[in-house]
PAFI-27607 format. One record per residue (C-alpha): residue in three letters; x, y, z. Coordinates in steps of 0.25 Angstrom, whole numbers, plus 5000, padded with zeros to 4 digits. Each point is the difference from the previous one (the first is absolute). Example, Ala and Ser with C-alpha at 12.3 -4.5 7.8 and 13.67 -1.06 7.14 Angstrom:
% residues 2
{"ALA" {5049 4982 5031}}
{"SER" {5006 5014 4998}}
//
This chain:
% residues 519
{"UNK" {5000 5000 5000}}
{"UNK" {5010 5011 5002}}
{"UNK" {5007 4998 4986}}
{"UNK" {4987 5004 4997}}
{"UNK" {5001 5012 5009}}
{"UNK" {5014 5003 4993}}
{"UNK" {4996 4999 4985}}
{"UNK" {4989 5009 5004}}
{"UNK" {5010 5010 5006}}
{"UNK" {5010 4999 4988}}
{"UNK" {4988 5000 4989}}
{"UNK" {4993 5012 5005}}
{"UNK" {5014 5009 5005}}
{"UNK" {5005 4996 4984}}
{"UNK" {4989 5005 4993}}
{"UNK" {4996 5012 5009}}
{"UNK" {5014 5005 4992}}
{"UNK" {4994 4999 4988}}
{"UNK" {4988 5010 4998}}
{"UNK" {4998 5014 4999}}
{"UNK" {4987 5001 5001}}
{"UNK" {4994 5004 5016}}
{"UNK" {4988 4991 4997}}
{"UNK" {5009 4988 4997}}
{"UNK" {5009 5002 5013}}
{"UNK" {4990 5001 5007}}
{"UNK" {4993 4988 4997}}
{"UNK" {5013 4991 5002}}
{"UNK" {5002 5005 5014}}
{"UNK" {4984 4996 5002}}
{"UNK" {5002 4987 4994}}
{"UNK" {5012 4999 5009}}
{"UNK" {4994 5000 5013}}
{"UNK" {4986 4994 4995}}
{"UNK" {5009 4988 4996}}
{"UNK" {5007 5000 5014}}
{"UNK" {4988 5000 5006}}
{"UNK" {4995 4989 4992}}
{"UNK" {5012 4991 5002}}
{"UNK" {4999 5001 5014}}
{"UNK" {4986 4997 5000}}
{"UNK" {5004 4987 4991}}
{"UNK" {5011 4996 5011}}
{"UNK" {4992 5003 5011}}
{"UNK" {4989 4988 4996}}
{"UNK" {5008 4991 4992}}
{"UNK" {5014 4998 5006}}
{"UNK" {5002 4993 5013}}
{"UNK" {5006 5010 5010}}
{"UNK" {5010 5002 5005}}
{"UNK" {5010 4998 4988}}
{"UNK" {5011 5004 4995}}
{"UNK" {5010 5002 4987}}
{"UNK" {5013 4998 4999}}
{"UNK" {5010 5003 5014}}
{"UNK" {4996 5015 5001}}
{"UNK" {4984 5003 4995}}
{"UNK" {4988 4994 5010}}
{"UNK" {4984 5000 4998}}
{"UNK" {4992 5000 5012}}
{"UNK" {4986 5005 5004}}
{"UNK" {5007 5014 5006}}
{"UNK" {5008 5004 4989}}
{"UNK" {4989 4996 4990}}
{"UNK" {4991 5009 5008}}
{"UNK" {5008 5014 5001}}
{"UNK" {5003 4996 4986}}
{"UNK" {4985 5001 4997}}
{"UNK" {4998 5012 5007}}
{"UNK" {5013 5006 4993}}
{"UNK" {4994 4997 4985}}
{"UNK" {4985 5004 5004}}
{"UNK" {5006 5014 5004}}
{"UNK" {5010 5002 4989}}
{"UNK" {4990 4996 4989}}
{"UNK" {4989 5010 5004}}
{"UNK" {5011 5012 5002}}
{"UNK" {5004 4995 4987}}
{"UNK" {4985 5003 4994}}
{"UNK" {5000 5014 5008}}
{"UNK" {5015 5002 4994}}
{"UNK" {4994 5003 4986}}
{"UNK" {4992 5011 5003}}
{"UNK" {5008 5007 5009}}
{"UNK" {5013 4998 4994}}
{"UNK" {4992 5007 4986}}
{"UNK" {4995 5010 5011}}
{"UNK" {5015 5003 5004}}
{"UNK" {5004 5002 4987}}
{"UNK" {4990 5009 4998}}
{"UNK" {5005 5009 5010}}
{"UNK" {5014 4999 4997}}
{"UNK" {5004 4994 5011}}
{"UNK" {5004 4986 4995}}
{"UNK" {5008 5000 4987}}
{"UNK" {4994 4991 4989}}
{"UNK" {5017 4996 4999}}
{"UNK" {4998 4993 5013}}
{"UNK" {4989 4994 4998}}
{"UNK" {5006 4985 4995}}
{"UNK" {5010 5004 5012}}
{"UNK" {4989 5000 5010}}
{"UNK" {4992 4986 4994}}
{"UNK" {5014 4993 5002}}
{"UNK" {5000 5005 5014}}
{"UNK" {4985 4996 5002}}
{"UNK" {5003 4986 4995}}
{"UNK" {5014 4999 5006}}
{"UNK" {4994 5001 5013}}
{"UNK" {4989 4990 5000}}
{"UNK" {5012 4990 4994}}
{"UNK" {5010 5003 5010}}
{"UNK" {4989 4999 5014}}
{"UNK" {4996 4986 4991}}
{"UNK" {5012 4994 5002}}
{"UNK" {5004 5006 5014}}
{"UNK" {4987 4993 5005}}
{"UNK" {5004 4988 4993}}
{"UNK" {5014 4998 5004}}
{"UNK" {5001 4992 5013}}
{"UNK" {5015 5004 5001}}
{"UNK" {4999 5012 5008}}
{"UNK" {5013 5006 4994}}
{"UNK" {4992 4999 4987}}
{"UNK" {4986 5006 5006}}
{"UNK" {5010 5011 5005}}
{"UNK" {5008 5004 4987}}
{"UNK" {4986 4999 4992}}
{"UNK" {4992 5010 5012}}
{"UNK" {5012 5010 4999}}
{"UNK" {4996 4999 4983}}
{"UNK" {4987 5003 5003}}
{"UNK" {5006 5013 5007}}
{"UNK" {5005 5005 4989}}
{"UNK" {4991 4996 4989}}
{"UNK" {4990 5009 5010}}
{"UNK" {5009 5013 5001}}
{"UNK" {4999 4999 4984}}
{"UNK" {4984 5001 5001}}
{"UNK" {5002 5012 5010}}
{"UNK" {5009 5007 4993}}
{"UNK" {4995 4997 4987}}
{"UNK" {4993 5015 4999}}
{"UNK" {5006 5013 4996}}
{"UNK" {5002 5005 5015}}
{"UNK" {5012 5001 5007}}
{"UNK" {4992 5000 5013}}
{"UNK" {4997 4984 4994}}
{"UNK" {5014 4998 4999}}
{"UNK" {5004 5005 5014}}
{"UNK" {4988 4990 5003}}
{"UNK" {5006 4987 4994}}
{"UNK" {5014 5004 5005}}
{"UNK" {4994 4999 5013}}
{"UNK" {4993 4989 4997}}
{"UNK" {5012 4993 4997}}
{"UNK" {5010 5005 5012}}
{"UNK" {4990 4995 5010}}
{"UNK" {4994 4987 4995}}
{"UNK" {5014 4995 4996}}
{"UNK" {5008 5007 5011}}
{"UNK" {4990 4991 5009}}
{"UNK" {5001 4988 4992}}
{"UNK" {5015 5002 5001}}
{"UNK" {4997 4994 5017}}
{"UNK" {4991 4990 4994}}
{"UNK" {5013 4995 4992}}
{"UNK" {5007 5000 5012}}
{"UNK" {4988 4990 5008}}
{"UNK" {5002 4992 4988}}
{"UNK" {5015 4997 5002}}
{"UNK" {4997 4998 5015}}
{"UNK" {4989 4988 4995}}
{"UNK" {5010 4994 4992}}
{"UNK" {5012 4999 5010}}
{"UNK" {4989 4993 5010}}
{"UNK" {4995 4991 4989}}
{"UNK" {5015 4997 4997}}
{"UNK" {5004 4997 5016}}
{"UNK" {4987 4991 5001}}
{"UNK" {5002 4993 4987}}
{"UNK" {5013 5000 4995}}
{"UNK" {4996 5007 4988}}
{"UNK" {4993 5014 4999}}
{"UNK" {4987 5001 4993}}
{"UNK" {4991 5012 4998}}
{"UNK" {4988 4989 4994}}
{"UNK" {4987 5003 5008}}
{"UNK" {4997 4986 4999}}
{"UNK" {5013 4996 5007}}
{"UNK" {5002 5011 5011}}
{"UNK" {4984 4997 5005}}
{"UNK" {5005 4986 5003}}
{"UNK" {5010 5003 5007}}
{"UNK" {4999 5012 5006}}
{"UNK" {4999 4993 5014}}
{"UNK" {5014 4998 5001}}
{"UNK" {5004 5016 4997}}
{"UNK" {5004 5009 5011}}
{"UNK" {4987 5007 5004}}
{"UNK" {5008 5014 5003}}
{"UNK" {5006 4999 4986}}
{"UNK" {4989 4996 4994}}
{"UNK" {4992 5013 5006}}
{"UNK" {5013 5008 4997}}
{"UNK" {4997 4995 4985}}
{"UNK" {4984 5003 5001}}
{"UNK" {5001 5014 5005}}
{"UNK" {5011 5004 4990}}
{"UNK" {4992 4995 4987}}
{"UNK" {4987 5005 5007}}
{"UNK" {5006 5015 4997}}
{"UNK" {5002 4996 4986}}
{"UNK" {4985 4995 4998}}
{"UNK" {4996 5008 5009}}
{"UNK" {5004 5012 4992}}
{"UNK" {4995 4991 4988}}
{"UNK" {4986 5002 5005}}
{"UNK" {5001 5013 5005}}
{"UNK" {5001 4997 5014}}
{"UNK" {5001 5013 5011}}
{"UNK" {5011 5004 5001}}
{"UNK" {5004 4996 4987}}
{"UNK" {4990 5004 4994}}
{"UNK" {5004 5015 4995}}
{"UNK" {5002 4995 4986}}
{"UNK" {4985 4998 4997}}
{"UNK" {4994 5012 5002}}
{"UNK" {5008 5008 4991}}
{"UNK" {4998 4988 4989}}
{"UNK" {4986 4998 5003}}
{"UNK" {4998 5017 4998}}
{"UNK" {5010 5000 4987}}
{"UNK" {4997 4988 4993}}
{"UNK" {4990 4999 4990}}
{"UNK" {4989 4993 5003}}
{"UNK" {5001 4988 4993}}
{"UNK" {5010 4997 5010}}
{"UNK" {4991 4995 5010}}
{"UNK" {5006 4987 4998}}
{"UNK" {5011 5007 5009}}
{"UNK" {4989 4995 5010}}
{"UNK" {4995 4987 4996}}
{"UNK" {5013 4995 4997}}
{"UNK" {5013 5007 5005}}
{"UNK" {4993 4999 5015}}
{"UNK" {4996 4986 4999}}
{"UNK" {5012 4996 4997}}
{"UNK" {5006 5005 5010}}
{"UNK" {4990 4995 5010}}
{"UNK" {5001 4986 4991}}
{"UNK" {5016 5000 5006}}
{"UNK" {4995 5003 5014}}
{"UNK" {4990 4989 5001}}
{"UNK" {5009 4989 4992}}
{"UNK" {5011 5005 5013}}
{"UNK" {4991 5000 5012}}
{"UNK" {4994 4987 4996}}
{"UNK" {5015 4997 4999}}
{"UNK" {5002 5003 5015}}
{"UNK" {4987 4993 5005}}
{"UNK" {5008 4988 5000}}
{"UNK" {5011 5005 5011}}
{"UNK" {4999 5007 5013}}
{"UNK" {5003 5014 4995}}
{"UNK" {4985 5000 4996}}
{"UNK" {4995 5010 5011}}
{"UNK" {5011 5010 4997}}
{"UNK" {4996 5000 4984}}
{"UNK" {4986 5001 5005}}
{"UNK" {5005 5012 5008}}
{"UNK" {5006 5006 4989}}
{"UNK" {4988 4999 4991}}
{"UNK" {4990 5005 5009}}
{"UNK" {5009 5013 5006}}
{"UNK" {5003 5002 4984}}
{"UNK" {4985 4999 4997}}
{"UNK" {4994 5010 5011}}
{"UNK" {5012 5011 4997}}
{"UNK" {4995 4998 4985}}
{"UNK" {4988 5002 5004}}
{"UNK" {5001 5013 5011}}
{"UNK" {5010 5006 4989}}
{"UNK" {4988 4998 4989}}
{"UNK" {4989 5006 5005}}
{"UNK" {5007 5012 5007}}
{"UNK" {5006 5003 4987}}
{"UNK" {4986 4997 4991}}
{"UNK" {4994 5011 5008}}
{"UNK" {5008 5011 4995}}
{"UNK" {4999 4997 4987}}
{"UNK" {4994 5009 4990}}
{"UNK" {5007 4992 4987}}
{"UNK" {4991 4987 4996}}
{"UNK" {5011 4991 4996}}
{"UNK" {5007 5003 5012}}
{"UNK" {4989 4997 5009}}
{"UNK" {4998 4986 4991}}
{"UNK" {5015 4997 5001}}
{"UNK" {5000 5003 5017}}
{"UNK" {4986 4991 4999}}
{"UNK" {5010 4989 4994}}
{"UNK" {5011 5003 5011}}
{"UNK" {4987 4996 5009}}
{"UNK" {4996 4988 4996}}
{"UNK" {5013 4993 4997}}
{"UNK" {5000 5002 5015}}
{"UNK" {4989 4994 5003}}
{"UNK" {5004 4988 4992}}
{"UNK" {5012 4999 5008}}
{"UNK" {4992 4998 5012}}
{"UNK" {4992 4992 4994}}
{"UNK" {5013 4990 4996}}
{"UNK" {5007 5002 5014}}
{"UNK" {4989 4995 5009}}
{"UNK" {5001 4987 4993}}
{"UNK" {4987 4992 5001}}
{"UNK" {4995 4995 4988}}
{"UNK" {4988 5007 5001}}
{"UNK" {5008 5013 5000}}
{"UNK" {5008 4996 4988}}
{"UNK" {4987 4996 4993}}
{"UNK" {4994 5013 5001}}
{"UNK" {5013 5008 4996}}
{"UNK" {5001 4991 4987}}
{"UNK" {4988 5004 4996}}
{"UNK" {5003 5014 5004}}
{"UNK" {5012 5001 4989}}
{"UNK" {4987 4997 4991}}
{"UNK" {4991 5010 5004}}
{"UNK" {5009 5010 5002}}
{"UNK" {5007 4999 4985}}
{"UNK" {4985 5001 4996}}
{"UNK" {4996 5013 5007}}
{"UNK" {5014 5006 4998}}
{"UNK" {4998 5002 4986}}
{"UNK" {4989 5004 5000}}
{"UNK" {5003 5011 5007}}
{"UNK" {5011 5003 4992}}
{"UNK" {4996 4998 4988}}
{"UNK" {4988 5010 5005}}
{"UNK" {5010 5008 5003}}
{"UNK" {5006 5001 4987}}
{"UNK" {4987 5005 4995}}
{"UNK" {5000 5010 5011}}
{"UNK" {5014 5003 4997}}
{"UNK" {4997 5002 4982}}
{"UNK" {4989 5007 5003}}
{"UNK" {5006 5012 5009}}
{"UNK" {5014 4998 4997}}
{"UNK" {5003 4999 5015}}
{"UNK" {5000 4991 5011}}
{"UNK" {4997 5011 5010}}
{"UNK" {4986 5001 5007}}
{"UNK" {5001 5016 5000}}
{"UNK" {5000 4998 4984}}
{"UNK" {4986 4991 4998}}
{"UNK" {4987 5006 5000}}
{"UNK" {4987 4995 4993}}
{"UNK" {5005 4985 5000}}
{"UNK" {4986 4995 5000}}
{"UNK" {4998 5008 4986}}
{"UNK" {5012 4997 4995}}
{"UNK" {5004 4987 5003}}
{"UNK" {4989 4994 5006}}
{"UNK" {5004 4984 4998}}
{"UNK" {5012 5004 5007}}
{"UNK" {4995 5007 5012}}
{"UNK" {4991 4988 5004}}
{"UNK" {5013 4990 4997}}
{"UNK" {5009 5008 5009}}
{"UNK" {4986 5000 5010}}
{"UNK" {4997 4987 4999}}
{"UNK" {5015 4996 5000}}
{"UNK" {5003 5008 5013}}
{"UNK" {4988 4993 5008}}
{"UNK" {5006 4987 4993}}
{"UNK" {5013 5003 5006}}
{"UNK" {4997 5003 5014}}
{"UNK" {4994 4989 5002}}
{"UNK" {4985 5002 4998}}
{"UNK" {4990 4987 4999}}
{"UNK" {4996 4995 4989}}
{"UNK" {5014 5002 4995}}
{"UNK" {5010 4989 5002}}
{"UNK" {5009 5006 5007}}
{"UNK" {4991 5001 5012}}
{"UNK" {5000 4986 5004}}
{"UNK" {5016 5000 4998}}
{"UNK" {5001 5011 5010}}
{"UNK" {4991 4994 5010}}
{"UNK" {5006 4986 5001}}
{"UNK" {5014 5005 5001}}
{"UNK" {4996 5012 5010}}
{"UNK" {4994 4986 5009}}
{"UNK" {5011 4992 4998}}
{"UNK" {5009 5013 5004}}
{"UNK" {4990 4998 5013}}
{"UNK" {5008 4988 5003}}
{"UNK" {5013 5007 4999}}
{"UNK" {4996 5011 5009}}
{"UNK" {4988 5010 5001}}
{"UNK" {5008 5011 4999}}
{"UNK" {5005 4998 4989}}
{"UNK" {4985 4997 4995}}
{"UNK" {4995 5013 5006}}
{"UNK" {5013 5008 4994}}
{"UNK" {4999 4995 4984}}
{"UNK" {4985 5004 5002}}
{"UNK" {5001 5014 5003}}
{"UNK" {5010 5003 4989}}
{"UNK" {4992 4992 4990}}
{"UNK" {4989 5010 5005}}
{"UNK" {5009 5011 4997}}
{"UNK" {5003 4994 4986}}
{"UNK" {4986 5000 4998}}
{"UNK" {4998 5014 5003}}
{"UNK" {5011 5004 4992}}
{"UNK" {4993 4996 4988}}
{"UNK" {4986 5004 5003}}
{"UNK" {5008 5015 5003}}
{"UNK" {5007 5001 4987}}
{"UNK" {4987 4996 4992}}
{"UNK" {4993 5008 5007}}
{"UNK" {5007 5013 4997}}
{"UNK" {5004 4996 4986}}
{"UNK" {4987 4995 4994}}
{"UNK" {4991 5011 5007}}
{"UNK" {5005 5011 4993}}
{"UNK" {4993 5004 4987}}
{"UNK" {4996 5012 4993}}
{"UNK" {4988 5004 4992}}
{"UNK" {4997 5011 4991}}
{"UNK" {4991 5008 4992}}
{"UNK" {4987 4992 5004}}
{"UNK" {4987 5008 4999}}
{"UNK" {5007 5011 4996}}
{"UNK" {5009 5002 5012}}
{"UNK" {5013 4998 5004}}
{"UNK" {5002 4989 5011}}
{"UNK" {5012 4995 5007}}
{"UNK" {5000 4987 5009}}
{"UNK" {5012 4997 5007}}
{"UNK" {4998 4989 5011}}
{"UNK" {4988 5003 5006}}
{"UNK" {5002 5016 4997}}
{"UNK" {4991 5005 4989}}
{"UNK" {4998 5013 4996}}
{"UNK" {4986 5004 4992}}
{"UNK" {4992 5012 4999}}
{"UNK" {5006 5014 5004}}
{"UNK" {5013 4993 5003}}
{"UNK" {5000 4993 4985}}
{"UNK" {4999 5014 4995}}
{"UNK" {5009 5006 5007}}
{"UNK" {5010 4988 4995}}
{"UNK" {4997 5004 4985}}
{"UNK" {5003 5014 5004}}
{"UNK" {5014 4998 5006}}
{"UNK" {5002 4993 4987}}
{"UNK" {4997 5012 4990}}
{"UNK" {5009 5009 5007}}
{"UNK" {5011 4990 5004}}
{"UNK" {4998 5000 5013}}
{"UNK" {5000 4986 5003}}
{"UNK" {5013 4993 4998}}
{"UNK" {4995 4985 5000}}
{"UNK" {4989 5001 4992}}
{"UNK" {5006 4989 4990}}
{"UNK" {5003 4994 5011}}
{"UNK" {4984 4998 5003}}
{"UNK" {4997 4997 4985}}
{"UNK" {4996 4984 4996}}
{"UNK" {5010 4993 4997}}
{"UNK" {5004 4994 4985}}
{"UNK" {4995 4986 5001}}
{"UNK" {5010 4992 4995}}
{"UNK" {4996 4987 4991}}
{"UNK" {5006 4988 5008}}
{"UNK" {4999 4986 4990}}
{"UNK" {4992 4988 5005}}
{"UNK" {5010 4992 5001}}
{"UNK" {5007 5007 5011}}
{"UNK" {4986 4998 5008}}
{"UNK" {4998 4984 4996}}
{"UNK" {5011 4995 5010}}
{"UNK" {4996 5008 5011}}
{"UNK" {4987 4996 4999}}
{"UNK" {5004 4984 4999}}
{"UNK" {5010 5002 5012}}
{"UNK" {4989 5006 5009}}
{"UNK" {4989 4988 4996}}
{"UNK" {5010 4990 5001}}
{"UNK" {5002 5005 5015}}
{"UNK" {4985 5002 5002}}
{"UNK" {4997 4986 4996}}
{"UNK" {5010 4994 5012}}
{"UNK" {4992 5008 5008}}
{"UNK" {4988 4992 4998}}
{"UNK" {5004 4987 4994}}
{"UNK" {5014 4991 5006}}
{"UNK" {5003 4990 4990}}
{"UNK" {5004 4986 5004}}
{"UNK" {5010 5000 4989}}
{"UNK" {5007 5012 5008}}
{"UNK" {4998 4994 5014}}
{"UNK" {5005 4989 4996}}
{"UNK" {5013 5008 4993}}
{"UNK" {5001 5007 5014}}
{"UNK" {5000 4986 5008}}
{"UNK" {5009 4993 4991}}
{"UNK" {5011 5013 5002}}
{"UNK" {4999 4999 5014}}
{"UNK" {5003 4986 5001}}
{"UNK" {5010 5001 4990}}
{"UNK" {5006 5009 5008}}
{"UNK" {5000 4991 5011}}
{"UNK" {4989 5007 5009}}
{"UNK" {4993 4988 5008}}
//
C-alpha cells in the first residue's frame, strides 16, 4: 500500500511541473489530496493493521488516521486555494511568477508530512517533519510582502531551533537503546518492546528534549510565537498550517508518551503535559482577549486548543485519549473553517483588523454566519462535536485533580468570551445611506436620523466633516464560489459528528488506543 502512496506522490509532484495553466495546477493539487484520502481509506478497511514495509516505513491505525485528517484538510484548502489565489492575483499581492512555486509548496508539504507519519524510524519521522517546516515558510512567504518574509523566517528560526533539542532527545534514545540492546535503534516498533529496560531518568531527559521540538511543531506555549505572525501573514489557504503542521507535531508527542507509558517516568511526562497544557491554555485566552486582528485571534484560539489536547494526552486514560483523537478531527474541521471565512473576511476589506470591517452581514453574509457559527463550533457549544470532546477530558482532568478541572474551565470561558467580543464589535457595525430621502448613519448600535442626518449631509457640503467616506457603504467586493464551497463542507462535516458518531470512527479510535498499548 505505501508504494501506492509513493507513486501518487512522485506522479502528481511530476506533473504539477508541467502546466501553466492555474485551473490545471489547481486541479492536480486537489486530486493529490483526494487520492490521499482515498488511499488511506483503502488501507484502512483492506489491510490488516499494523504492517509494515521494508526496515523504515510502518502502517497502523494512528498513522493511518492523522494521515486522514492531513488529506481531508489539504484537499478542501486546495478547492478554497483556487479562488483565493486568482483573488490574490488580483490585488497584486501574489505574483502570477510564483504561482507554480506556490502549488509545489502546496504539494511538497502534503508528500513530505505522508512520509514523516509513515516512517517508523524516528530519525526519519524527524528529517521528513523539519521538511514540512520548510515546505510551510515557502506557503507563507510566498506573497509579495516582506512582513510574509520576516514571518516565514521566523517560522523557521523557532520550529527548527526547537526541533534542534528534539535532535538532541533522539540521540539520548538511541544511546539507551544501544546500552540495553547492544545495538542502537531508532525503529518504534523496537524501542516499544523494550523500553523497560531504558534508564527511566534518560528516557524522560530524551522526552522533555523532543517534547520542545513537537511542542514547537504544534505551536505549544511557549513555543508558540511563531504562529501567530504565520497565521495573520499567511494566505488563507494555509490553514492547513492547522490541520497538518500541529498535528504532526501532537502526532510526535503522542507516539513519545505512549512510549514512556511503559517505564516508571510516566508521572513526570504526564506532569509535563499537563503544566504545558494549562500554561497554553492561560497564555491563550489572556492573549485572545486583546486581539482586534481575526487571524490572530484564530492563530491564539490554536495556541488554545493544542493545550487542551496536551492535557488530554497527559492524564493518560483511555478514555482521555479517546476523546483527544477525536478532537485533532473536529478541530481541523472548525479551524478551516474559520480561516477560510477568514480569507473571505480578509479579500473583502483588504484587512484582518476588526476597526477595518463594517457591514459584514451586507457584504459577505455567507462568511459572517461561517466565522459565527464556527466560533460557537469552536468554544465548544453543543451540538457541535467539539463539546463532548471538551466534556469528557475536563472529567477525566477531574480524576487528576479538580483544580486543574476548575482552572482550564474558567479560561475556556474566557476564550469564549474572546470570540463572542471580537464578533460583536466587528459584525455590529454598519452603515446605511440615503434611505427615504435622508442620510443615516448606523454605527454599532448608534444611529443618526432626522435632524442629526441632515446636519451630517451638511457638514459634507461644506467639508466640515473629515470622515465622511469613512461612513460611506462600502465597495462589495465579488468573492467566487468556490472559496465558499469548502468552508461550507468543513463546517457540515463538524455538524454531523455532532449528531451522529459513527462506529467505523469508534471503532478507528479504540483500535489506536489499543495499539498504542492503553488497556
Amino acid at each position: 500500500m505505501i508504494r501506492y502512496y509513493l507513486l501518487i506522490m512522485g506522479l502528481f509532484l511530476a506533473l504539477g511541473l508541467i502546466p501553466k495553466s492555474h485551473r490545471l495546477m489547481n486541479a492536480l493539487a486537489a486530486g493529490n489530496g483526494l487520492l490521499h484520502l482515498v488511499v488511506s481509506c483503502v488501507a484502512l478497511f483492506m489491510l490488516d493493521l499494523p504492517g509494515r514495509l521494508g526496515e523504515s516505513l510502518y502502517l497502523d491505525h494512528l498513522n493511518l488516521y492523522v494521515e486522514l485528517i492531513t488529506a481531508l484538510g489539504f484537499t478542501a484548502a486546495a478547492f478554497y486555494a483556487r479562488g483565493y489565489t486568482d483573488s490574490l492575483m488580483e490585488a497584486g499581492e501574489l505574483d502570477p511568477k510564483n504561482l507554480k512555486t506556490f502549488y509545489l509548496a502546496f504539494n511538497l508539504l502534503l508528500v513530505t508530512a505522508t512520509v514523516a507519519l509513515f516512517s517508523d524510524n524516528l530519525a526519519l519521522f524527524w528529517i521528513f517533519a523539519e521538511l514540512t517546516t520548510v515546505c510551510a515558510a515557502m506557503l507563507v512567504a510566498i506573497l509579495s510582502a516582506r512582513e510574509n518574509i520576516d514571518a516565514a523566517l521566523k517560522y523557521v528560526f523557532i520550529v527548527s531551533g526547537a526541533m534542534l533539542f528534539a535532535f538532541l532527545g533522539l540521540v539520548f534514545l538511541f544511546t539507551l537503546s544501544e546500552q540495553a540492546l547492544g545495538e542502537g535503534t531508532l525503529n518504534w516498533t523496537e524501542l516499544v518492546i523494550h523500553v523497560s529496560e531504558f534508564s527511566p531518568a534518560l528516557l524522560l531527559a530524551s522526552f522533555t528534549l523532543m517534547f520542545i521540538g513537537f511542542g514547537a511543531k504544534a505551536g505549544v506555549a511557549p513555543f508558540h510565537t511563531w504562529l501567530p505572525d504565520a497565521y495573520a501573514r499567511a494566505p488563507s489557504v494555509s490553514a492547513i498550517l492547522s490541520g497538518l503542521m500541529q498535528n504532526l507535531g501532537i502526532y510526535g508527542i503522542i507516539r513519545m508518551y505512549a512510549l514512556l507509558r511503559e517505564s516508571s517516568a510516566a508521572p513526570q511526562a504526564s506532569s509535563i503535559l499537563l503544566a504545558a497544557g494549562v500554561f497554553s491554555i492561560a497564555l491563550a485566552s489572556f492573549s485572545m482577549f486583546q486581539q482586534r486582528n481575526l487571524k490572530r485571534l484564530i492563530a491564539f484560539s490554536s495556541v488554545e486548543h493544542m493545550g487542551l489536547l496536551l492535557i488530554g494526552i497527559g492524564i493518560g486514560t483511555p478514555l482521555a485519549l479517546f476523546w483527544a483523537l477525536f478532537y485533532m478531527l473536529v478541530h481541523v474541521l472548525v479551524k478551516e473553517t474559520l480561516l477560510f471565512s477568514a480569507g473571505i473576511l480578509h479579500r473583502q476589506y483588504r484587512s484582518n483588523m476588526r476597526e477595518d470591517m463594517r457591514d459584514v452581514f451586507k457584504l459577505q453574509p455567507r462568511a459572517a454566519w461561517g466565522m459565527i457559527l464556527g466560533s460557537i463550533a469552536i468554544v465548544g457549544m453543543p451540538p457541535f462535536p467539539l463539546f463532548p470532546a471538551k466534556f469528557f477530558i475536563l472529567l477525566e482532568s477531574a480524576a487528576v485533580s479538580p483544580y486543574l478541572t476548575l482552572t482550564v474551565m474558567l479560561m475556556l470561558i474566557l476564550a469564549a468570551a474572546s470570540f463572542t467580543n471580537f464578533l460583536l464589535k466587528a459584525f455590529s457595525k454598519v452603515t446605511i445611506e440615503e434611505e427615504s430621502g435622508k442620510e443615516r448613519h448606523v454605527t454599532g448600535n448608534h444611529e443618526a436620523t432626522g435632524k442629526a442626518g441632515l446636519e451630517s449631509v451638511a457638514k459634507k457640503e461644506s467639508g466640515e466633516e473629515e470622515n465622511y467616506e469613512e461612513n460611506r457603504l462600502p465597495e462589495r467586493y465579488l468573492v467566487k464560489s468556490g472559496m465558499r464551497v469548502p468552508a461550507i463542507c468543513m463546517l457540515a462535516l463538524a455538524l454531523a459528528l455532532g449528531f451522529y458518531f459513527p462506529d467505523s470512527l469508534k471503532d478507528l479510535l479504540n483500535a489506536i488506543i489499543l495499539e498504542l498499548g492503553y488497556v
